[in-house]
SESEDREN-402531 format. One record per residue (C-alpha): residue number from 1; residue in one letter; chain; y, z, x. Coordinates in nm, 2 decimals, padded with zeros to 4 digits, always signed. Example, Ala and Ser with C-alpha at 12.3 -4.5 7.8 and 13.67 -1.06 7.14 Angstrom:
2
1|A|A|-00.45|+00.78|+01.23;
2|S|A|-00.11|+00.71|+01.37;
END
This chain:
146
1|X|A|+00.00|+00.00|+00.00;
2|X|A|+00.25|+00.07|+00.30;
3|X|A|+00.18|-00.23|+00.47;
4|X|A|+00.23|-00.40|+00.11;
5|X|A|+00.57|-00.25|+00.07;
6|X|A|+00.69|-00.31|+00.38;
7|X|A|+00.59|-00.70|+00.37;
8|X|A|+00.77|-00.68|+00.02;
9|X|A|+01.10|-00.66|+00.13;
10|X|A|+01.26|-00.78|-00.18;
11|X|A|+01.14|-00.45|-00.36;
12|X|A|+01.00|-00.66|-00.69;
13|X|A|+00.64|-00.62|-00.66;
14|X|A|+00.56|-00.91|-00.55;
15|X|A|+00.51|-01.09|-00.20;
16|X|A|+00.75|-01.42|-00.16;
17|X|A|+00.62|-01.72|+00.09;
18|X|A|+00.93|-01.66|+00.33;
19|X|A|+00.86|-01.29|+00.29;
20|X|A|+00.49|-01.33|+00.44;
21|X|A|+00.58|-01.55|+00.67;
22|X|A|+00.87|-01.34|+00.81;
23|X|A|+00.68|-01.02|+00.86;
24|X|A|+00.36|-01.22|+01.03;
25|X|A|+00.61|-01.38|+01.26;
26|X|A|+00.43|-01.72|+01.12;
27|X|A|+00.61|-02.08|+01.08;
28|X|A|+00.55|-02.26|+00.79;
29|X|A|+00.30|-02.50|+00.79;
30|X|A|+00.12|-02.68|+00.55;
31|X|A|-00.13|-02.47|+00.66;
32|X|A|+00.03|-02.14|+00.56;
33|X|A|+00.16|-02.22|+00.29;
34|X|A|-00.15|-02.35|+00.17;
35|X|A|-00.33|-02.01|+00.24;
36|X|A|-00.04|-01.85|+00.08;
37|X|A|-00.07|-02.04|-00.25;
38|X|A|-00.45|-01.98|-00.20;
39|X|A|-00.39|-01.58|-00.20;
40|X|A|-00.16|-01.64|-00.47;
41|X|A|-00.48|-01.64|-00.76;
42|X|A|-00.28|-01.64|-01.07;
43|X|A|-00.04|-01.92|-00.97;
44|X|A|+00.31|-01.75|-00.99;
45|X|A|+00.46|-01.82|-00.65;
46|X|A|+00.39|-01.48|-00.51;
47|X|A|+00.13|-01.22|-00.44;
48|X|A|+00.13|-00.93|-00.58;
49|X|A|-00.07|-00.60|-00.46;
50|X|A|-00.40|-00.69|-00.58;
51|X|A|-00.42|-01.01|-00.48;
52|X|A|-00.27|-00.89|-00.15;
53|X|A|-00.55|-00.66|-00.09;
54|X|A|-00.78|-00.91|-00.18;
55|X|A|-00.67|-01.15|+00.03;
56|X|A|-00.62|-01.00|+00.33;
57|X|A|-00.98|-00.87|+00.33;
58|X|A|-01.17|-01.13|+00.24;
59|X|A|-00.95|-01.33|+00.53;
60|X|A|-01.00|-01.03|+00.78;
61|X|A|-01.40|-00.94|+00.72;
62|X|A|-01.48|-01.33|+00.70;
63|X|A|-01.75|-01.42|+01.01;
64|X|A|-01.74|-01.78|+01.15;
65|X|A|-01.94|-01.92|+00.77;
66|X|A|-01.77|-01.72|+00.57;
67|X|A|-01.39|-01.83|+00.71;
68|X|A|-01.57|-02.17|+00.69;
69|X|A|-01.62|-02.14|+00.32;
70|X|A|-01.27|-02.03|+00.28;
71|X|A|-01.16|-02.33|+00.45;
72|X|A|-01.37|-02.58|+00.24;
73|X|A|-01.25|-02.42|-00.06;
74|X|A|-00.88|-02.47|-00.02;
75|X|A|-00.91|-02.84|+00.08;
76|X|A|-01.18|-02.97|-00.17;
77|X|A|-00.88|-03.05|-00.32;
78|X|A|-01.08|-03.18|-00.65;
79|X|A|-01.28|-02.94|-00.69;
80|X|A|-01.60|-03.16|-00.71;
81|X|A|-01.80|-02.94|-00.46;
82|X|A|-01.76|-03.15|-00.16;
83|X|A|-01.52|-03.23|+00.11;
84|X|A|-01.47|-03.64|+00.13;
85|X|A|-01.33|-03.83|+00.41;
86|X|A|-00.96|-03.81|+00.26;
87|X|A|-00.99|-03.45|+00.19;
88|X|A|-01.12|-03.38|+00.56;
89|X|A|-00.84|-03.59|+00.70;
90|X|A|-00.60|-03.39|+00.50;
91|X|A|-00.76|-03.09|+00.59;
92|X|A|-00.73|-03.14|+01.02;
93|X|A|-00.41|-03.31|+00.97;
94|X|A|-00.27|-02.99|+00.83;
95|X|A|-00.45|-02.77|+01.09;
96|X|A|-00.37|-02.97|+01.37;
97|X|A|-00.03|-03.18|+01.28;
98|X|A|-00.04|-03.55|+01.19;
99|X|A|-00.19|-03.75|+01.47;
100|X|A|-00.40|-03.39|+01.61;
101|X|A|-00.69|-03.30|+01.59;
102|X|A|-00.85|-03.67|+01.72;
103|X|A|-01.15|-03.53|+01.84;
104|X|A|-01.23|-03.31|+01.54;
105|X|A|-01.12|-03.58|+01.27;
106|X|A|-01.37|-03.82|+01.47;
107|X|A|-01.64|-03.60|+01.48;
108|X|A|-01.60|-03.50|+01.16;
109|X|A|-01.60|-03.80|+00.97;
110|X|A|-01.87|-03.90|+01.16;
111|X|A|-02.05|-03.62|+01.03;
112|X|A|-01.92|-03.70|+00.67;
113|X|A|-02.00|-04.05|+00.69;
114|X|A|-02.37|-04.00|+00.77;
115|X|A|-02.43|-03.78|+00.48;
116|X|A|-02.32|-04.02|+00.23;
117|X|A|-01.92|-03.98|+00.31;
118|X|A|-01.87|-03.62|+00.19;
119|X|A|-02.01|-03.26|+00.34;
120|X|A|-02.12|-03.00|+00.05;
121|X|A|-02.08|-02.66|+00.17;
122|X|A|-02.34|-02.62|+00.30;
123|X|A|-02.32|-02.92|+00.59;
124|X|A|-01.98|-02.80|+00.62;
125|X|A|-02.07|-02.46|+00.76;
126|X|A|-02.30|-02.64|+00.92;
127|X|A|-02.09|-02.85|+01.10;
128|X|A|-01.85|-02.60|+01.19;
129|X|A|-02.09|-02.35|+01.29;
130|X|A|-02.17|-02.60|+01.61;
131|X|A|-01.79|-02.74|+01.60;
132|X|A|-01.58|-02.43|+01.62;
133|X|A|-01.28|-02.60|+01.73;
134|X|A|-01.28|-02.75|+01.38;
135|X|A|-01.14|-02.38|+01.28;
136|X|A|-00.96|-02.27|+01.57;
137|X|A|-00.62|-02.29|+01.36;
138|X|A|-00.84|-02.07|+01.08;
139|X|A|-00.93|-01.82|+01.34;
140|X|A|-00.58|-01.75|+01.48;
141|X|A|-00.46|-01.69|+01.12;
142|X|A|-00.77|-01.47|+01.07;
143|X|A|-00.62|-01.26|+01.47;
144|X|A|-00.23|-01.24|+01.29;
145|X|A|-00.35|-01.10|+00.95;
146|X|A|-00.59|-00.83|+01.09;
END
């Protein structure tokens, strides 16, 4: 609850985007703010105390397959179980900036491609459980949030 109120520094109950960013020392990214609106469960543009706590512990307990799951889940953007090749693109393009992340697009993709041009969650954590780079950006977030 401290740490809650002290992120909170507009006093309203409820954790702003700039606000978390600010007391995390974090830029925004596309990446942030996507984990932000992720936290963000009920969809009103800030976090409030349950889905703080929440958050931050399912982020902070997560091993290498859980934090992988998280990952899939915030860019299987339509919700149709699997990750495609635009969604995977989209993914390492906001965890790496546009035109990053070459070698883990490639491999990737390639990955993607010869399972029919998507990963399931499964192949995913698969794939990231022998590609860690893949999460690197995942991880840091994981080290500033704990």
């Amino acid at each position: 609850w401290k740490l809650f109120c002290r992120i909170n520094t507009s006093l309203d109950g409820a954790i702003k985007l700039h606000e978390f960013l600010d007391f995390f020392d974090l830029d925004w990214t596309p990446l942030t703010e996507r984990c932000f609106t992720y936290f963000d469960t009920t969809g009103g543009g800030d976090v409030d105390f349950l889905e703080f706590m929440i958050s931050v512990w399912n982020v902070c307990t997560c091993r290498v397959d859980s934090l992988s799951n998280f990952a899939f889940d915030m860019y299987d953007l339509d919700s149709d179980g699997e990750l495609s090749v635009p969604e995977i693109e989209h993914m390492v393009w906001e965890f790496f900036g546009k035109g990053g992340g070459g070698r883990c697009l490639e491999d990737a993709t390639k990955y993607a491609e010869q399972r029919g041009g998507a990963m399931k969650l499964n192949a995913f954590i698969s794939f990231t459980a022998t590609h860690q780079y893949l999460m690197f950006p995942m991880f840091e977030l994981q080290q500033i949030l704990g």
